[in-house]
N, CA, C and O atoms as a GROMACS GRO file, in nm:
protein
  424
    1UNK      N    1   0.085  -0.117   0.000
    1UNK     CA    2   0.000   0.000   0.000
    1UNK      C    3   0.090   0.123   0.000
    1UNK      O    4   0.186   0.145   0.073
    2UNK      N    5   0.039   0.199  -0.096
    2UNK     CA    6   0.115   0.317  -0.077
    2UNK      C    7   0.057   0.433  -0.110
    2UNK      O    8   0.006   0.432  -0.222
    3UNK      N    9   0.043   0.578  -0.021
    3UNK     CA   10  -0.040   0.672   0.015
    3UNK      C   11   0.007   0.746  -0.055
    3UNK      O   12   0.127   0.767  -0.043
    4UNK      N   13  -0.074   0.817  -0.161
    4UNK     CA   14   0.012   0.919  -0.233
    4UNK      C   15  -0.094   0.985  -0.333
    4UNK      O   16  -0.178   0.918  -0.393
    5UNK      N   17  -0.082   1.112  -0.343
    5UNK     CA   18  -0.128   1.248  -0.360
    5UNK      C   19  -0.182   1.225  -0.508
    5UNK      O   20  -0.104   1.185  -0.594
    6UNK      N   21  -0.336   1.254  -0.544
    6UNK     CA   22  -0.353   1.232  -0.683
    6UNK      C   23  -0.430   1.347  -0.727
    6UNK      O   24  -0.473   1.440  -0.659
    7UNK      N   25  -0.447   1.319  -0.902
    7UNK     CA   26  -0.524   1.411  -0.939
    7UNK      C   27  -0.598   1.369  -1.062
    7UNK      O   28  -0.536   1.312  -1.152
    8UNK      N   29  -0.730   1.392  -1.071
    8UNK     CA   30  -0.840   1.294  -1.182
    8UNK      C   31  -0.921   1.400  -1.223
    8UNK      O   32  -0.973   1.493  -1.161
    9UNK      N   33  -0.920   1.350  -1.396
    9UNK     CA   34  -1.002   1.455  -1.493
    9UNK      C   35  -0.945   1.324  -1.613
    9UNK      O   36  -0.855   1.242  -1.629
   10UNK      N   37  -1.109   1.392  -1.695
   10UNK     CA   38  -1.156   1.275  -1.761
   10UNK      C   39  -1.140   1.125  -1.763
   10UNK      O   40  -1.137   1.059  -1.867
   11UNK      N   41  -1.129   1.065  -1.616
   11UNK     CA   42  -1.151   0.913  -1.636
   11UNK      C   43  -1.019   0.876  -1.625
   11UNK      O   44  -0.998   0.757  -1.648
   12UNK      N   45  -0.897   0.964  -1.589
   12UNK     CA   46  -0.784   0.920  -1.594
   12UNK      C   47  -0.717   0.989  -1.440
   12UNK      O   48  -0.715   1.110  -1.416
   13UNK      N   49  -0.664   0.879  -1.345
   13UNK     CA   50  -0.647   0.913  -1.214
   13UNK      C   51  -0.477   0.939  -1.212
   13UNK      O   52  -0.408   0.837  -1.217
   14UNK      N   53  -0.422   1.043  -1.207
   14UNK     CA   54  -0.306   1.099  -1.191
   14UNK      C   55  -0.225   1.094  -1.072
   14UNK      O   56  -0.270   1.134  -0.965
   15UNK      N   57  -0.104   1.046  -1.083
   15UNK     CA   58  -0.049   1.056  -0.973
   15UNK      C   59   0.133   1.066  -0.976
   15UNK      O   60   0.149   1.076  -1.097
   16UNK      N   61   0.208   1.068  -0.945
   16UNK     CA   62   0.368   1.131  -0.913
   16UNK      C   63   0.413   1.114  -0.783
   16UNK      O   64   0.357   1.135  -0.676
   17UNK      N   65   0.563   1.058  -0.818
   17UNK     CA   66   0.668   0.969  -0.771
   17UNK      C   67   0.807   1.018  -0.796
   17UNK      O   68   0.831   1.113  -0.870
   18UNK      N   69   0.905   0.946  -0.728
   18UNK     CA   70   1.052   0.968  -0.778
   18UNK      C   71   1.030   0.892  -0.901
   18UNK      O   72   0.940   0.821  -0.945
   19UNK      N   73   1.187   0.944  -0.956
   19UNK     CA   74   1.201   0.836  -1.075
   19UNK      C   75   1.210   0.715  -1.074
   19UNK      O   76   1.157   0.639  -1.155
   20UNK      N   77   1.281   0.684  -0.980
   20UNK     CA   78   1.322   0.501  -0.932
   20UNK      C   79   1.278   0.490  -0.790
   20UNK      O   80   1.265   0.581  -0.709
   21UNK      N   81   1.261   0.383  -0.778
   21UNK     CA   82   1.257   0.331  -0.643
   21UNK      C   83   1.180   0.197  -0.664
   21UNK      O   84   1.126   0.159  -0.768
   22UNK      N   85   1.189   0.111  -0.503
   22UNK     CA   86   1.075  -0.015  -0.492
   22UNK      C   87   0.968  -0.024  -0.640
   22UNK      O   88   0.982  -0.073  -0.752
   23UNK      N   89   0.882   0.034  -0.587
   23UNK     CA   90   0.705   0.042  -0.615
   23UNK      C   91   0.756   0.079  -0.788
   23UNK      O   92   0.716  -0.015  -0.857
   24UNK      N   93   0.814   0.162  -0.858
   24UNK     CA   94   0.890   0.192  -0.994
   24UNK      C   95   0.955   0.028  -1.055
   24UNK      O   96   0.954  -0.004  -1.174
   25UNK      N   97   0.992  -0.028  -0.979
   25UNK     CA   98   1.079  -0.143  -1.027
   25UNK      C   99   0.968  -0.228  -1.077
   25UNK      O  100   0.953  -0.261  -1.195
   26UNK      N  101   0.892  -0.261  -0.977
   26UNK     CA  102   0.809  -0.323  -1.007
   26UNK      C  103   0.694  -0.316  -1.071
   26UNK      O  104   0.628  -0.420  -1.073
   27UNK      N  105   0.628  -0.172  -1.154
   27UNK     CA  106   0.530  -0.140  -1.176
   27UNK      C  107   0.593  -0.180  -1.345
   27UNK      O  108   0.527  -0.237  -1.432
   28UNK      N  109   0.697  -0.146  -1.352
   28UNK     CA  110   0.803  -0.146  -1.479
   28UNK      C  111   0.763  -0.290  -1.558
   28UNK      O  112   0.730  -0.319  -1.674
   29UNK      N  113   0.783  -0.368  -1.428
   29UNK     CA  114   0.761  -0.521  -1.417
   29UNK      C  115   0.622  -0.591  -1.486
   29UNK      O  116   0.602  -0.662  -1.584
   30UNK      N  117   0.533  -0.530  -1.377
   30UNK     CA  118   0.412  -0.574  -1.399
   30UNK      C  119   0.332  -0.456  -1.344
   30UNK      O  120   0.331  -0.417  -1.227
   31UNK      N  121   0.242  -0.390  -1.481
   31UNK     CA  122   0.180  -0.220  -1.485
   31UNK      C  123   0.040  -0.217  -1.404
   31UNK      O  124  -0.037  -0.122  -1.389
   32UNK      N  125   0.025  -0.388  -1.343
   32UNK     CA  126  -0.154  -0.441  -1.315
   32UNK      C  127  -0.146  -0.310  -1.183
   32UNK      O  128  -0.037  -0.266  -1.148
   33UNK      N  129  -0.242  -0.273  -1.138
   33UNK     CA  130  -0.257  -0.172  -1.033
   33UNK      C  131  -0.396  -0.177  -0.955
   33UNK      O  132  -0.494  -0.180  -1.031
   34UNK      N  133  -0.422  -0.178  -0.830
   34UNK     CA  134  -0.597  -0.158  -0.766
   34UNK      C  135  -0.547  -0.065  -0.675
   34UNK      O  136  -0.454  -0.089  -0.598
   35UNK      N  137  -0.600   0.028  -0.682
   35UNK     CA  138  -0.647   0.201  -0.624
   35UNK      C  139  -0.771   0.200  -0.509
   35UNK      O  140  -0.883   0.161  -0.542
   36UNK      N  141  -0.748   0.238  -0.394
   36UNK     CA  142  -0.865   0.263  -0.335
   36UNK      C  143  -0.898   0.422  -0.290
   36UNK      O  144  -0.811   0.505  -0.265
   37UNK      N  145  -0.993   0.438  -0.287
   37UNK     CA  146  -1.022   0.616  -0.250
   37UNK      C  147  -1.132   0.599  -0.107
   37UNK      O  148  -1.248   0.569  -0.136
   38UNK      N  149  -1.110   0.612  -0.007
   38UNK     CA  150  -1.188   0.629   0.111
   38UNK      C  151  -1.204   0.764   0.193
   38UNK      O  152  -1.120   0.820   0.263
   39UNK      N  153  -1.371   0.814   0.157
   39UNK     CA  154  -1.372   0.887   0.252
   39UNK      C  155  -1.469   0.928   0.360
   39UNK      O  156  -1.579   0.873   0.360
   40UNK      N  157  -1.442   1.012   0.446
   40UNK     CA  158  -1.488   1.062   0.617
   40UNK      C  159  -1.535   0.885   0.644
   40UNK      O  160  -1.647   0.843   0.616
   41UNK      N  161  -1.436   0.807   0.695
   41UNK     CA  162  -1.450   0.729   0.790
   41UNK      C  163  -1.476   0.691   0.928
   41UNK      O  164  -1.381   0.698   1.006
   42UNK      N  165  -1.578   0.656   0.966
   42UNK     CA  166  -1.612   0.720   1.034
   42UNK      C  167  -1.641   0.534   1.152
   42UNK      O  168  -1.650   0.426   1.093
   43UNK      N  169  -1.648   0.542   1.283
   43UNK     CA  170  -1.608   0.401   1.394
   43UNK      C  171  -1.748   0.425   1.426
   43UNK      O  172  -1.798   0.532   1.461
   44UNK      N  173  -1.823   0.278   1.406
   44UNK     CA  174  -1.972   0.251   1.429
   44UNK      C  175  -1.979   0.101   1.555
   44UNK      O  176  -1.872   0.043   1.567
   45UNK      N  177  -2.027   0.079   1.589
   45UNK     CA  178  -2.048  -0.056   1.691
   45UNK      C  179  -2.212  -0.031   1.704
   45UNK      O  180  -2.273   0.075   1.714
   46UNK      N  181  -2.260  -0.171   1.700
   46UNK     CA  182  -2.363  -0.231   1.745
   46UNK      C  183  -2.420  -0.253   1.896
   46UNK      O  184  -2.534  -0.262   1.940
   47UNK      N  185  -2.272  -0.262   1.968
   47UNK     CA  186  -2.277  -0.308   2.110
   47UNK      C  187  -2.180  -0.236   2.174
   47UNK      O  188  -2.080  -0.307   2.169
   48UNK      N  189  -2.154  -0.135   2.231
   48UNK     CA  190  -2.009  -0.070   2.257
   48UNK      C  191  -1.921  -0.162   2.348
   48UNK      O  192  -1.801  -0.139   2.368
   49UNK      N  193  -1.988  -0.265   2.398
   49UNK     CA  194  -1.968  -0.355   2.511
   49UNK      C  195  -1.865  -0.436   2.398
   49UNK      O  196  -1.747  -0.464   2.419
   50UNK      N  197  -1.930  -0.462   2.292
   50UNK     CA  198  -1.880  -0.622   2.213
   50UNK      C  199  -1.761  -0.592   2.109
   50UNK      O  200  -1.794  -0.537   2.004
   51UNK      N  201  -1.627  -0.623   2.129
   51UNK     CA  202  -1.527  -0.584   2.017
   51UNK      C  203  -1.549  -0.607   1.894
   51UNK      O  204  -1.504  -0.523   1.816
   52UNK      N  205  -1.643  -0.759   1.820
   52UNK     CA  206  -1.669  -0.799   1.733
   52UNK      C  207  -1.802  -0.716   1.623
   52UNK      O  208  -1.844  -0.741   1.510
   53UNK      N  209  -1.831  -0.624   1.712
   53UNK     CA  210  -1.938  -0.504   1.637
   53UNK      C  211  -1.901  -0.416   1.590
   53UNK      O  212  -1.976  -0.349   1.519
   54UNK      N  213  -1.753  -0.379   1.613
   54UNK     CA  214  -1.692  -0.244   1.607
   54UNK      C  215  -1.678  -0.230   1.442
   54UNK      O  216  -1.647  -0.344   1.409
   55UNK      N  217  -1.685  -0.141   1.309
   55UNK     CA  218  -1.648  -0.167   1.204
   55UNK      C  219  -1.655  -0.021   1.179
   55UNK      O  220  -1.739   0.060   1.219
   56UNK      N  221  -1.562  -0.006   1.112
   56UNK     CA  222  -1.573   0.165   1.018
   56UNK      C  223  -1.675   0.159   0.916
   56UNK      O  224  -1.675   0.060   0.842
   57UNK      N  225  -1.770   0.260   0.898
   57UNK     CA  226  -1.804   0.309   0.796
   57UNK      C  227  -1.775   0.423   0.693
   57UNK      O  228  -1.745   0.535   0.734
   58UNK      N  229  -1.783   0.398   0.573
   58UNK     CA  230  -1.655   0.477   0.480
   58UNK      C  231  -1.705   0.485   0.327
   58UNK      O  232  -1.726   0.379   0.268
   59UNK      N  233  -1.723   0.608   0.262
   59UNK     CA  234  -1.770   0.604   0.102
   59UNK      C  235  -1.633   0.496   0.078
   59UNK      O  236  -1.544   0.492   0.162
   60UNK      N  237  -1.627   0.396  -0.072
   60UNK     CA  238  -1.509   0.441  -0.112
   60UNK      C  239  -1.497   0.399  -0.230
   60UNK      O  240  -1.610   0.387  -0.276
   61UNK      N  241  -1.414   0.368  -0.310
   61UNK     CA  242  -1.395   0.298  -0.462
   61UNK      C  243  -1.273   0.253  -0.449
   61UNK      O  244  -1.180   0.283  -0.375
   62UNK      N  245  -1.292   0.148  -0.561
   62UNK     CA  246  -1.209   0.072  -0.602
   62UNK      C  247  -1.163   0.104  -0.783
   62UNK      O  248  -1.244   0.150  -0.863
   63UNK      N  249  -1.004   0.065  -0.822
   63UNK     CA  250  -0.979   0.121  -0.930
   63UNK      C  251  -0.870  -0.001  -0.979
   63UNK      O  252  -0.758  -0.034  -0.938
   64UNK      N  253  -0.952  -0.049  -1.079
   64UNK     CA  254  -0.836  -0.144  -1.139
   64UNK      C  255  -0.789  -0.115  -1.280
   64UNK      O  256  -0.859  -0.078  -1.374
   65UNK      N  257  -0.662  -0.137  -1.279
   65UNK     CA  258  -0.635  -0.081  -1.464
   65UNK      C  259  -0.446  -0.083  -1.458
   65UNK      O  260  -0.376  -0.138  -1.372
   66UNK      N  261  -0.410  -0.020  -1.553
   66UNK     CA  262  -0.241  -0.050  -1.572
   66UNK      C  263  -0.214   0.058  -1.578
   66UNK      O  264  -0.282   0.143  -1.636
   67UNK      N  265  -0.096   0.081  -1.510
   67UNK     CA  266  -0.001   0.249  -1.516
   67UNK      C  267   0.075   0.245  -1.641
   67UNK      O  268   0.119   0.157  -1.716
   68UNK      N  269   0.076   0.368  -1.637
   68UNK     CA  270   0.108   0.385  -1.790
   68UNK      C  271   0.213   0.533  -1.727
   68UNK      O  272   0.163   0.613  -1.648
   69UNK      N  273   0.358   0.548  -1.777
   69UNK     CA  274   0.466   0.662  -1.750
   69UNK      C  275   0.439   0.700  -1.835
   69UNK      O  276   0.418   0.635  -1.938
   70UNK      N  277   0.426   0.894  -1.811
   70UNK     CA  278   0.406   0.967  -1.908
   70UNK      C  279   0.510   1.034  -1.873
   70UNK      O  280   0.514   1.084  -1.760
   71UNK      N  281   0.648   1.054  -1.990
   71UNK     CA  282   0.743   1.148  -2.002
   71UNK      C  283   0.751   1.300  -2.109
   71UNK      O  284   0.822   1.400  -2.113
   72UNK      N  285   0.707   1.279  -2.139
   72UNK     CA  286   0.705   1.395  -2.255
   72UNK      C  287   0.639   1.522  -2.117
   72UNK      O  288   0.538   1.522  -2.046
   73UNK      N  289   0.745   1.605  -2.130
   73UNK     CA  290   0.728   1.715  -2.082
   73UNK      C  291   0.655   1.804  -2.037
   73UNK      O  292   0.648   1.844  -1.921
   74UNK      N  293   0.572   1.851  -2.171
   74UNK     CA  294   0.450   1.924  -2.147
   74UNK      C  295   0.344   1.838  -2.071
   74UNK      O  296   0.290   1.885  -1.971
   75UNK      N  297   0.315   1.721  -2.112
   75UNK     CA  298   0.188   1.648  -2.058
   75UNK      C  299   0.217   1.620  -1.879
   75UNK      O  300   0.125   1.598  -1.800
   76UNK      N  301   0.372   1.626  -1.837
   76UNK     CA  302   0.399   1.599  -1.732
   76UNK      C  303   0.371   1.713  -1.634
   76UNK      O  304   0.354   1.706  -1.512
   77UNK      N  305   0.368   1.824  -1.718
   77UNK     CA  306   0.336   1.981  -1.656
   77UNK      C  307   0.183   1.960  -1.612
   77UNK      O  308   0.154   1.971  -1.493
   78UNK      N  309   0.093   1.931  -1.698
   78UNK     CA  310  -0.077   1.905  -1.739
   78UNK      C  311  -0.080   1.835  -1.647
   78UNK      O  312  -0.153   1.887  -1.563
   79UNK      N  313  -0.022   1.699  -1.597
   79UNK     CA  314  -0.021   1.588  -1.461
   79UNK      C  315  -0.030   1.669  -1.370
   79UNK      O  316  -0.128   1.689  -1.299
   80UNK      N  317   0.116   1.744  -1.365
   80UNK     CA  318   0.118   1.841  -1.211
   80UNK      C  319   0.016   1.960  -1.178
   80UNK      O  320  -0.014   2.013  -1.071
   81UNK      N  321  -0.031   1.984  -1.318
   81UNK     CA  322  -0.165   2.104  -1.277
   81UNK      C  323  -0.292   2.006  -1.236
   81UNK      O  324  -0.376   2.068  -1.172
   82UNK      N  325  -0.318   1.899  -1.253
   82UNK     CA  326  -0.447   1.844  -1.232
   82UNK      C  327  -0.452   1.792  -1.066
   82UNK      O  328  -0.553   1.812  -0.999
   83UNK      N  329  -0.328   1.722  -1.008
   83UNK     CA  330  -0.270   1.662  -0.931
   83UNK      C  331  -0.276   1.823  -0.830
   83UNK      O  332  -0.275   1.796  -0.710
   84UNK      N  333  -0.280   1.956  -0.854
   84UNK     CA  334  -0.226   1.998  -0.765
   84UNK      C  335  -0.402   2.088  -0.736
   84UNK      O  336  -0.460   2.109  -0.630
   85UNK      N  337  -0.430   2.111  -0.834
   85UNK     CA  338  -0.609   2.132  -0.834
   85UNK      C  339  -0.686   2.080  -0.752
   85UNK      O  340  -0.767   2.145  -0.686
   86UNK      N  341  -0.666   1.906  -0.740
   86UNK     CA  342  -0.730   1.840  -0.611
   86UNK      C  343  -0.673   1.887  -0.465
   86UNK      O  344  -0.707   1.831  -0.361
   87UNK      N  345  -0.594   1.983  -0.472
   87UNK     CA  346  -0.569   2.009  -0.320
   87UNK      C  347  -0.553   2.174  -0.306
   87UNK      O  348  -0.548   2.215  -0.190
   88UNK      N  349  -0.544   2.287  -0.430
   88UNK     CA  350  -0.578   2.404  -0.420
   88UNK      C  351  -0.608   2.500  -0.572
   88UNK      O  352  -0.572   2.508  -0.689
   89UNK      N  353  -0.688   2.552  -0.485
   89UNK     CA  354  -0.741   2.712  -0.582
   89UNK      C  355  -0.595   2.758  -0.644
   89UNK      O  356  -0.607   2.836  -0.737
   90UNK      N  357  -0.485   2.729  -0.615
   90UNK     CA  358  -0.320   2.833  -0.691
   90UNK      C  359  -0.296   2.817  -0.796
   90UNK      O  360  -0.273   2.697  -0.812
   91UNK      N  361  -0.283   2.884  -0.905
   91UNK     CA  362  -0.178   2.831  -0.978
   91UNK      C  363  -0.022   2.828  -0.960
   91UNK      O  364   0.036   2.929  -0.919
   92UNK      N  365   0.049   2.710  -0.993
   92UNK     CA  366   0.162   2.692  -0.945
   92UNK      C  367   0.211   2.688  -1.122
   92UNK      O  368   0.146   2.666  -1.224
   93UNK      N  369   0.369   2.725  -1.093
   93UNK     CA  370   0.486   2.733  -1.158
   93UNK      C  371   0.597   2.596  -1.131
   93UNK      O  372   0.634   2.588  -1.014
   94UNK      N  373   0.639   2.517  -1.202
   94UNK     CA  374   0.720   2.415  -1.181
   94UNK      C  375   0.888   2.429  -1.274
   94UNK      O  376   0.889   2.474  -1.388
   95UNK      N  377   0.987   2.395  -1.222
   95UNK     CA  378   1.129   2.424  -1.265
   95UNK      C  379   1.109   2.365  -1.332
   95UNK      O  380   0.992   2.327  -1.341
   96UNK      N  381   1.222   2.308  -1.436
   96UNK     CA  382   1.267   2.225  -1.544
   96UNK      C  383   1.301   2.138  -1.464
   96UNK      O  384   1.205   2.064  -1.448
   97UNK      N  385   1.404   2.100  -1.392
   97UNK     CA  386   1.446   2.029  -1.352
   97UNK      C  387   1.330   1.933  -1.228
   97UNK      O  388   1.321   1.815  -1.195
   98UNK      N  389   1.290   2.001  -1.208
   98UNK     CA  390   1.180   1.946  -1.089
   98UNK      C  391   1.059   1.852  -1.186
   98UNK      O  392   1.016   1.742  -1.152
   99UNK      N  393   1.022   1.921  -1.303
   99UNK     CA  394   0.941   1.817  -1.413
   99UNK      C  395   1.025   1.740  -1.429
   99UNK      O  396   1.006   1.634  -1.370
  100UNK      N  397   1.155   1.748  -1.513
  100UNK     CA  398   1.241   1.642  -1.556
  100UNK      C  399   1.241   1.503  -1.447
  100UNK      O  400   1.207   1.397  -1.501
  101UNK      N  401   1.273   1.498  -1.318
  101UNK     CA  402   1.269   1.445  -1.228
  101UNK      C  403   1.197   1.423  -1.168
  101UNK      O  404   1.234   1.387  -1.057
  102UNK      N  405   1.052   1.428  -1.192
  102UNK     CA  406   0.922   1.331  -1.163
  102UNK      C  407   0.886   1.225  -1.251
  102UNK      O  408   0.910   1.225  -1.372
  103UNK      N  409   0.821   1.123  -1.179
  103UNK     CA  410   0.776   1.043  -1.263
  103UNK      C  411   0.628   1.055  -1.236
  103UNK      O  412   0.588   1.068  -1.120
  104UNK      N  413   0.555   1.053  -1.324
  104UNK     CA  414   0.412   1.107  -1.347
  104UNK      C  415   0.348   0.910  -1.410
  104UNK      O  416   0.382   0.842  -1.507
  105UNK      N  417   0.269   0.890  -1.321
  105UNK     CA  418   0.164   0.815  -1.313
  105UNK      C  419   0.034   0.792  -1.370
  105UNK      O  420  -0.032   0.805  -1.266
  106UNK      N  421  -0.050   0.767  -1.457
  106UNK     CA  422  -0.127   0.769  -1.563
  106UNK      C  423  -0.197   0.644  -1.563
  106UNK      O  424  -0.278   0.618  -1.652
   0.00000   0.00000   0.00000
């Protein structure tokens, strides 16, 4: 499992990484991927007495499909504007070098 910052427009869920690492080696490997999105979770029980009642309740989805690396430059810019939309109103500015050295998730 691994927690990490996304961004979705038209049907395509965005997300960014280092260039290498673990989770990179292996995606390289094999692109299969399941995504979950959970939210306001929230601790329900039946019995407050009984441990076996206790269960979270939680919207959430499930996402199956293959990652796909998108390098080409500009589109990696378009990743980081969608990706950064799900978390603010700014527009942001990104270095060369700081695009060059992401890996963008697709």
């Amino acid at each position: 499992v691994l927690p990490m910052n996304f961004g979705y427009e038209d049907e395509i869920i965005y997300l960014h990484s280092a260039q290498e690492g673990h989770s990179i080696s292996i995606l390289e490997k094999n692109p299969n991927v399941c995504i979950t999105f959970c939210t306001d979770p929230k601790l329900m029980w039946q019995d407050e007495e009984v441990a076996c009642s206790y269960r979270v309740r939680a919207d959430s989805v499930i996402c199956r499909g293959k990652v796909v690396f998108e390098d080409e430059y500009d589109e990696k810019v378009n990743a980081l504007n969608i990706i950064m939309r799900q978390y603010s109103d700014r527009e942001f500015s990104y270095s060369a070098p700081s695009v060059k050295n992401v890996k963008i998730w697709k």
